[in-house]
N, CA, C and O atoms as a DFTB+ gen file, in Angstrom:
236 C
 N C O
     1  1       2.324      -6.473      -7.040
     2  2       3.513      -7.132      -6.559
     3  2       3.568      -7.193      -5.033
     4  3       4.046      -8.218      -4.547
     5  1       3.117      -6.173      -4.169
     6  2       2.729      -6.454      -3.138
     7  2       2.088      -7.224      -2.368
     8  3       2.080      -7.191      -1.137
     9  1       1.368      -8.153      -3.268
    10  2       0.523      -9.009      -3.020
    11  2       1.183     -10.807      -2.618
    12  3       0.665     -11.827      -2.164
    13  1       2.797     -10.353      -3.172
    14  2       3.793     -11.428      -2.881
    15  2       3.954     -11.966      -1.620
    16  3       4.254     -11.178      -0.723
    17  1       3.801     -13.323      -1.312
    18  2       4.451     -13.703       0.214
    19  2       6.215     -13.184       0.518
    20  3       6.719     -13.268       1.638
    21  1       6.950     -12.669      -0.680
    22  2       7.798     -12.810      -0.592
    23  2       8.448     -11.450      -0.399
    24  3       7.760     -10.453      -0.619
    25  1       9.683     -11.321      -0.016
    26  2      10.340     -10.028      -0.494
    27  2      10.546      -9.639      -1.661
    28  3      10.930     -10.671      -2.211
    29  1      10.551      -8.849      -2.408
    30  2      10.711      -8.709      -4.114
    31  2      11.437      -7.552      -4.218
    32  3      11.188      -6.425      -3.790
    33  1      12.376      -7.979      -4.845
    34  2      13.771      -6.159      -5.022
    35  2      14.092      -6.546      -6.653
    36  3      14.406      -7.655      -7.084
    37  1      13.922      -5.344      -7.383
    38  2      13.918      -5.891      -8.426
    39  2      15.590      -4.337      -8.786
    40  3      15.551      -3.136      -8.518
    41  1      16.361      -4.879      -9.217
    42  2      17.387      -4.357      -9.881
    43  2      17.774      -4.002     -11.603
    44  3      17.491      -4.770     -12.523
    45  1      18.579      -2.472     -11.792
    46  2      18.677      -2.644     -13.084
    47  2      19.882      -3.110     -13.425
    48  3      20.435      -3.670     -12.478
    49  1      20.617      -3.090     -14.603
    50  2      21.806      -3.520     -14.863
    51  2      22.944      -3.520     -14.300
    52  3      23.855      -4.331     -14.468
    53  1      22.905      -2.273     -13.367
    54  2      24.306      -1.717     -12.740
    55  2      24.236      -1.770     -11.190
    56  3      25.130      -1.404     -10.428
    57  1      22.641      -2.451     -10.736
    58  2      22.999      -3.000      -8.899
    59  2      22.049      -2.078      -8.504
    60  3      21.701      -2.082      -7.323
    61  1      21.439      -1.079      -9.489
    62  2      20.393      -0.002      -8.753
    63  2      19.099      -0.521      -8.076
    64  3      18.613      -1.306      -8.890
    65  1      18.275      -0.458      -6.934
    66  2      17.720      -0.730      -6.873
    67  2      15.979      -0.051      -7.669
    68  3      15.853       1.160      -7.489
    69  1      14.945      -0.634      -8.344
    70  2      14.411      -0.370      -9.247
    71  2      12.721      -0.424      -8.701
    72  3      11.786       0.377      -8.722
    73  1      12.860      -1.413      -8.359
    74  2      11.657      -1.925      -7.071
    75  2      11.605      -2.471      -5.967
    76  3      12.184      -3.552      -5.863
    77  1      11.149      -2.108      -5.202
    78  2      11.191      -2.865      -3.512
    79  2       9.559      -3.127      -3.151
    80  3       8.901      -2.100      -3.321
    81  1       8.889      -4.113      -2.759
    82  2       7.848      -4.375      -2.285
    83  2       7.515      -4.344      -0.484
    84  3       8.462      -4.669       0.233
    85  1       6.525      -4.056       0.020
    86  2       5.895      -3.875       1.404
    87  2       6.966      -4.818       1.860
    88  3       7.922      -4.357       2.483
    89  1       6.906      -5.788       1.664
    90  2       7.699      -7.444       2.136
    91  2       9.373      -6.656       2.579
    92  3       9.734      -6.205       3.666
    93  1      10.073      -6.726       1.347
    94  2      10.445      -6.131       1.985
    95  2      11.500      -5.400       2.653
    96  3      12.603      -5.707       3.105
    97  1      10.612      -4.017       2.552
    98  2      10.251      -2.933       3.780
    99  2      10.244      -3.521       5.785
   100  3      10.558      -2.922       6.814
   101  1       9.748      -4.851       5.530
   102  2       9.284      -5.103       6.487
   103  2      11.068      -6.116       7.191
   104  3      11.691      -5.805       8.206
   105  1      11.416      -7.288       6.201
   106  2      12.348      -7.952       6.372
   107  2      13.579      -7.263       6.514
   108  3      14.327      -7.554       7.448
   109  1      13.914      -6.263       5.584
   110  2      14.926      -5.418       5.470
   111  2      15.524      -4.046       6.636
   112  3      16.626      -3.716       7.074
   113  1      14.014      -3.508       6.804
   114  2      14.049      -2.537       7.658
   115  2      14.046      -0.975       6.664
   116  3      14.260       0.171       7.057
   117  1      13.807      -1.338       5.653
   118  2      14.446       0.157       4.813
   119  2      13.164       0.258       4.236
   120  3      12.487      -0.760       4.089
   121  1      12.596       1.783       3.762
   122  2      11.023       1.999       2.791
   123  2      11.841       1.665       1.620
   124  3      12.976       1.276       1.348
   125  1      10.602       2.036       0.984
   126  2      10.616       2.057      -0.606
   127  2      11.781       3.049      -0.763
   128  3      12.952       2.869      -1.098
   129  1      11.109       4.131      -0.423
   130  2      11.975       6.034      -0.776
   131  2      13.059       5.769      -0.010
   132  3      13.947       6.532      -0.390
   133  1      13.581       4.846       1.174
   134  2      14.904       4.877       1.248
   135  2      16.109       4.123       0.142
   136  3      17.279       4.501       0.206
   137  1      15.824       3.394      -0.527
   138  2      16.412       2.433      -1.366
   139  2      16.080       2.688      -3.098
   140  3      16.985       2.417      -3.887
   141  1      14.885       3.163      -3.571
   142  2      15.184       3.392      -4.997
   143  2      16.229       4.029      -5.542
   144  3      16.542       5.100      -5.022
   145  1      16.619       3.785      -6.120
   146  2      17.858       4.582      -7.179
   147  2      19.212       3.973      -6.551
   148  3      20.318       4.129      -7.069
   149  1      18.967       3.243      -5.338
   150  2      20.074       3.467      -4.301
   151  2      20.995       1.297      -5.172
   152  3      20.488       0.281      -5.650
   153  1      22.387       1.756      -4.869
   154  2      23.181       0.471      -5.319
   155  2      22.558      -0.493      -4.247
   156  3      22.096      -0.056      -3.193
   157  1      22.567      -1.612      -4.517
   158  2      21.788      -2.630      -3.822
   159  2      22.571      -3.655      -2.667
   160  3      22.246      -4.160      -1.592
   161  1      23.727      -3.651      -3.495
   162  2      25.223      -4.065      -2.621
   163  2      26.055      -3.560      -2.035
   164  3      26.750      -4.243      -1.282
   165  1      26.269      -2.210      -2.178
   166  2      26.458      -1.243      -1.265
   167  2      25.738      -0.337      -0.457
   168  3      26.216       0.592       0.194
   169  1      24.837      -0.592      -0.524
   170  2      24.114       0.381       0.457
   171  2      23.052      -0.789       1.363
   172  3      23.009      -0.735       2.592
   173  1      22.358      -1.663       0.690
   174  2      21.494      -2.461       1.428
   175  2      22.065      -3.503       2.222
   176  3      21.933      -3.535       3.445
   177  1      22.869      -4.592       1.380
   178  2      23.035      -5.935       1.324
   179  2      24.406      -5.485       2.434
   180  3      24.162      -5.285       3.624
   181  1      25.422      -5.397       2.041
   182  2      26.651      -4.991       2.942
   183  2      26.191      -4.567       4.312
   184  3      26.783      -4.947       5.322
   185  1      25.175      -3.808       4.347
   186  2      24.526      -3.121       5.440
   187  2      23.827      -4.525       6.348
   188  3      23.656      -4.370       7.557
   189  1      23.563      -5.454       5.898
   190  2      22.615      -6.418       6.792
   191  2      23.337      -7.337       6.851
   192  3      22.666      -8.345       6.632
   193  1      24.722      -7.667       7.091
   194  2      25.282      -9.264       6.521
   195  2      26.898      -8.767       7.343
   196  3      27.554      -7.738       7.184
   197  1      27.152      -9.956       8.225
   198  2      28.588      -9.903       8.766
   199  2      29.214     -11.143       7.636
   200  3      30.416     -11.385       7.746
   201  1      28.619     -11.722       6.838
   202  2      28.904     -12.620       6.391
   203  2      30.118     -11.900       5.513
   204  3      29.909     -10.701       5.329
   205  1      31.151     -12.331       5.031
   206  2      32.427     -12.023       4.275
   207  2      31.935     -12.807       2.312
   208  3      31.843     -12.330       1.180
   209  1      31.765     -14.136       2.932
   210  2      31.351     -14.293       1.654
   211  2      30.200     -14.091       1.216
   212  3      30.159     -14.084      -0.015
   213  1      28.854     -13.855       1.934
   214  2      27.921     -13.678       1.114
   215  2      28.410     -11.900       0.065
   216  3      28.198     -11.733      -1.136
   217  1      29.015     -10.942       0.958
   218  2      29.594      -9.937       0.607
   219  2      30.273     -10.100      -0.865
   220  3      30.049      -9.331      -1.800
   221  1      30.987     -11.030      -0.907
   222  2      31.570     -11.469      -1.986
   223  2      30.771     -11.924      -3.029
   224  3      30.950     -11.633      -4.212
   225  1      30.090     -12.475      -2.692
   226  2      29.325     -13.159      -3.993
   227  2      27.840     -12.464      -4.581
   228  3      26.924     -12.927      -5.260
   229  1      28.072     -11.235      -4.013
   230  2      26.696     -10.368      -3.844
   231  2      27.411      -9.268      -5.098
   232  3      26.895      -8.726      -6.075
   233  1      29.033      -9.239      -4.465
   234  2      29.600      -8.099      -5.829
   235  2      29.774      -9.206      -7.151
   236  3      30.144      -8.800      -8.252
């Protein structure tokens, strides 16, 4: 999966984050071991975005 041009975050049912690829690590600013297990909309997404609605439409 690393092998993706892309960023790849793969989530389970409840927003956890499940997989994160090199990509990104790199776009995001966060490792792997900072973000597994971790909610994806509260801890990542909220974290990178002044945007109000993307916030919104992310919960």
């Amino acid at each position: 999966m690393d092998d993706i041009c892309g960023a790849m975050i793969q989530l389970d049912l409840d927003g956890n984050i499940t997989f994160w690829n090199s990509t990104a690590e790199i776009m995001l600013g966060y490792t792997e071991n900072d973000v597994i297990g971790k909610n994806a909309v509260e801890h990542i997404f909220i974290n990178n975005t002044n945007d109000d609605d993307m916030i919104n439409i992310a919960k």
